[in-house]
N, C-alpha and C positions, 0 to 999 in steps of 0.2 A: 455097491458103494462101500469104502474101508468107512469102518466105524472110528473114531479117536475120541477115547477117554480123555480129559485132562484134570490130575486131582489139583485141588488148592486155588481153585475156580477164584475165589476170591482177593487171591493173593496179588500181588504186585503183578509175576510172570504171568498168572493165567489169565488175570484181565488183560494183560496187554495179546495175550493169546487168543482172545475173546475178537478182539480189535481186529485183528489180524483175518480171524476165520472167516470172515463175509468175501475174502478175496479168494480163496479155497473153497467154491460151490460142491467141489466134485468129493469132497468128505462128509462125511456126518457126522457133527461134535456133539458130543457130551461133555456138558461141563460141570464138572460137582466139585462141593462145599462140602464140610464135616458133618451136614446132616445124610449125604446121598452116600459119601464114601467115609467109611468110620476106621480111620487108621489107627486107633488106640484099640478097637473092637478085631481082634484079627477072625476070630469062626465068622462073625456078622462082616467083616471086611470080604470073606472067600465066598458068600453067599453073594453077596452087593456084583462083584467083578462077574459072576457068572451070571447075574440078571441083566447085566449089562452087555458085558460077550464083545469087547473091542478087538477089534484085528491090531490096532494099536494105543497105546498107553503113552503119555508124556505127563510124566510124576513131576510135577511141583508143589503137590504138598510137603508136610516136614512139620518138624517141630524147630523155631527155628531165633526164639527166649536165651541167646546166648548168657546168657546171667544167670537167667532163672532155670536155666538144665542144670547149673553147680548145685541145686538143692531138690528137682524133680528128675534125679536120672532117670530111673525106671518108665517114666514119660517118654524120657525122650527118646532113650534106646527103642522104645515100644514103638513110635512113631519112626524113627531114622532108620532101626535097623531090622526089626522084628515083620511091619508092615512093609516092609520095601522087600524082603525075603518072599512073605507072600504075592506081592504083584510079581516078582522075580518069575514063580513057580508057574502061577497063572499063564503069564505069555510062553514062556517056557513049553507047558503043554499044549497053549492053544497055538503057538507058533506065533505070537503077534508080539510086531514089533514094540521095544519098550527104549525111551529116553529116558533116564532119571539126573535128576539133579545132582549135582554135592556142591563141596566146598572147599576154597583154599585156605580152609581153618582144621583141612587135614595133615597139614606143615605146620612145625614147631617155630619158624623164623627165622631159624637159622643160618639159614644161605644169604647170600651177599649176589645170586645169580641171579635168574629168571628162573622157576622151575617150569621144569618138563614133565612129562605123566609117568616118566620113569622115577623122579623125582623119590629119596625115602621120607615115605612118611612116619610122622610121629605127633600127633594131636594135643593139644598143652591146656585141652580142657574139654569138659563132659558131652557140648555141643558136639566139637570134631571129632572127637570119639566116635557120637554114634552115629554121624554121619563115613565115617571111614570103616566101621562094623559095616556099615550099611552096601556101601561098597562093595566089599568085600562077599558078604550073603549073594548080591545081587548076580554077578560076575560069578562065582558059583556053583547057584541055581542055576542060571542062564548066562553062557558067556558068547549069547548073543544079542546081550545088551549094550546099548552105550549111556556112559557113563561123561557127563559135562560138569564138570568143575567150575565154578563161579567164582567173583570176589568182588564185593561190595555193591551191590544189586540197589538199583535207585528206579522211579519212574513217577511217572505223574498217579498213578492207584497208591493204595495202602499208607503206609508209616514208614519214612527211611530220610538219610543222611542230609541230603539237599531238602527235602521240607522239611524238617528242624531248622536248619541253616537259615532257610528263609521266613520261617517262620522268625527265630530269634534276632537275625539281621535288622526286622524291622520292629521288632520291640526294645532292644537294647539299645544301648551307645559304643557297647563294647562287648568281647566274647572271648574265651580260647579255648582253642582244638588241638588235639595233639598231634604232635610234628615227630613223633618218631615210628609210626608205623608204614609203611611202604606199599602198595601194592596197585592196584587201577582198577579205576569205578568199572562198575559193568548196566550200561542201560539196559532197562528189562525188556523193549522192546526192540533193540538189536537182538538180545539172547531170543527171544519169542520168532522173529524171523529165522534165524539161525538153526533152530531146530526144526522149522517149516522147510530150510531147505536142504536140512540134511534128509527130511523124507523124502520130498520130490528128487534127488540125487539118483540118478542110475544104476548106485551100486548100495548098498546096505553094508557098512565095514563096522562093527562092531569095535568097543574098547574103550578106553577112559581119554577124554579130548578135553582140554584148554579153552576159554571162551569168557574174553572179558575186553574191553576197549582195550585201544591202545594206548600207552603212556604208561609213566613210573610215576606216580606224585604218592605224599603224604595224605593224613585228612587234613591236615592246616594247609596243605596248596589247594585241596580241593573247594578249602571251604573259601579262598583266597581267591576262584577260579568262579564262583557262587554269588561273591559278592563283585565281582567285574562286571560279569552276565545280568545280574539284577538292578544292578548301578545302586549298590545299598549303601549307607553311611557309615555303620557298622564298626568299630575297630576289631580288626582280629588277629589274638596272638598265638603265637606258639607256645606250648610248653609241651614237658616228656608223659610220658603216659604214668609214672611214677607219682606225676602228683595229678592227678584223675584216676586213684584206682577204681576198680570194679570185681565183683566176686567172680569172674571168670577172666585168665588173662588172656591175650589177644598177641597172636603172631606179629613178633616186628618188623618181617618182610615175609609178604606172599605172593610176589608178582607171577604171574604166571606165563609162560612160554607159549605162543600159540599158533607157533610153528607146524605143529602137527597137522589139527582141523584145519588150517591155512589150506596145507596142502593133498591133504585128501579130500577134502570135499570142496575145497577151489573157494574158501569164504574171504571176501571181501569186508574186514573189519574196523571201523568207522575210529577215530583218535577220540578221547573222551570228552574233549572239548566240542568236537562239533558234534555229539552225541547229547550232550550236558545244554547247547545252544537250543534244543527242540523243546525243553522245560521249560523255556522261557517265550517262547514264541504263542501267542496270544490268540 
């Protein structure tokens, strides 16, 4: 029976991963939190993977404080890029397969397109940084990893976009979001599926792959798309992200291309609206 590590157990993806495994009898999961897997510990990290001994790894842990890496680099690098090198090496020698996550906050915002994984990257703050170090270590080590690029990750676990939204929808009268970044939500349990069945797949293709709903919206259409879905009273406006700063700045278009995973692994990816309808369903 393949054994499957999953780190960041606790996290939005790996609980929805968690969800997921009861349909997958014929794996054996391990699922760890920062007590089982110490990614800021990397000697005590290389010890932990070898007690564990997975045929495969699916890395959703991270450090992942976009704000607060502008003042704990060294954290974050530690986690994003330094720990992600050693799970790299790990599979690498034992031969087991490895997904790791990133981000489309490995793009500066520049483009006016869809990017694609050819796409140049250039990161506009310490988060994407060390998640593109990370990358980059990972591929490497082992360039028979795959590497899955995200953008804007939501789900019914953890702390993200749409529970604020609903949460402040129903305490306020009124709200605003900003209307000038671009890209598409990504439910965490399409991405949690997604990587289930790029294992089950016939063929193992290695590389960095695209993987986020479908659609172009802002966070002000998303959060417009939030209050339709909830039936909140809510007012909610646009404004630019110029007047909401924040100590880290944020890509003003990251949509990503997902052309690629489309067509090699044959994935089937849901519009973010009827993705976004499953939050609300009771």
């Amino acid at each position: 029976m393949k054994r499957i590590l999953v780190t960041g157990a606790n996290g939005q993806l790996g609980s929805e991963l968690a969800v997921l495994s009861a349909k997958y009898p014929q794996y054996e999961w391990i699922f760890t939190n920062r007590n089982k897997i110490t990614l800021n510990d990397l000697d005590l990290l290389k010890v932990q993977l070898n007690e564990i001994n997975p045929n495969i790894i699916l890395n959703c842990g991270a450090y992942t404080a976009v704000d607060k890496a502008e003042t704990e680099k060294e954290l974050a690098f530690t986690i994003n890029h330094l720990a992600v090198e050693v799970i790299a090496k790990y599979a690498s020698d034992k031969n087991a397969k490895l997904i790791h996550i990133s981000t489309d906050y490995v793009f500066d915002g520049s483009s006016s397109i869809a990017l694609n994984e050819e796409a140049e990257t250039n990161p506009i703050n310490i988060y994407g940084e060390s998640k593109r170090t990370g990358e980059i270590a990972c591929l490497n080590v082992n360039p028979n990893s795959i590497i899955l690029r995200t953008s804007w990750v939501y789900s019914k676990f953890g702390n993200n976009f749409v529970k604020t939204m609903q949460r402040l929808m129903q305490e306020k009268e009124s709200i605003n979001v900003v209307n000038d970044q671009i890209s598409s939500p990504t439910y965490a349990a399409d991405l949690a599926q997604a990587m289930i069945d790029i294992l089950e797949h016939s063929e193992w293709i290695p590389g960095v792959y695209n993987y986020s709903n479908e659609g172009e919206i802002s966070w002000y259409e998303f959060a417009l798309t939030i209050k339709e879905l909830g039936g909140y009273n809510c007012n909610v406006g646009g404004i630019p992200s110029s007047s909401y700063p924040t100590p880290a700045k944020r890509p003003e278009f990251s949509l990503l291309d997902k052309k690629k995973i489309k067509e090699v692994y044959n994935l089937d990816i849901p519009n973010y609206k009827e993705s976004l309808k499953k939050i609300f369903i009771k």
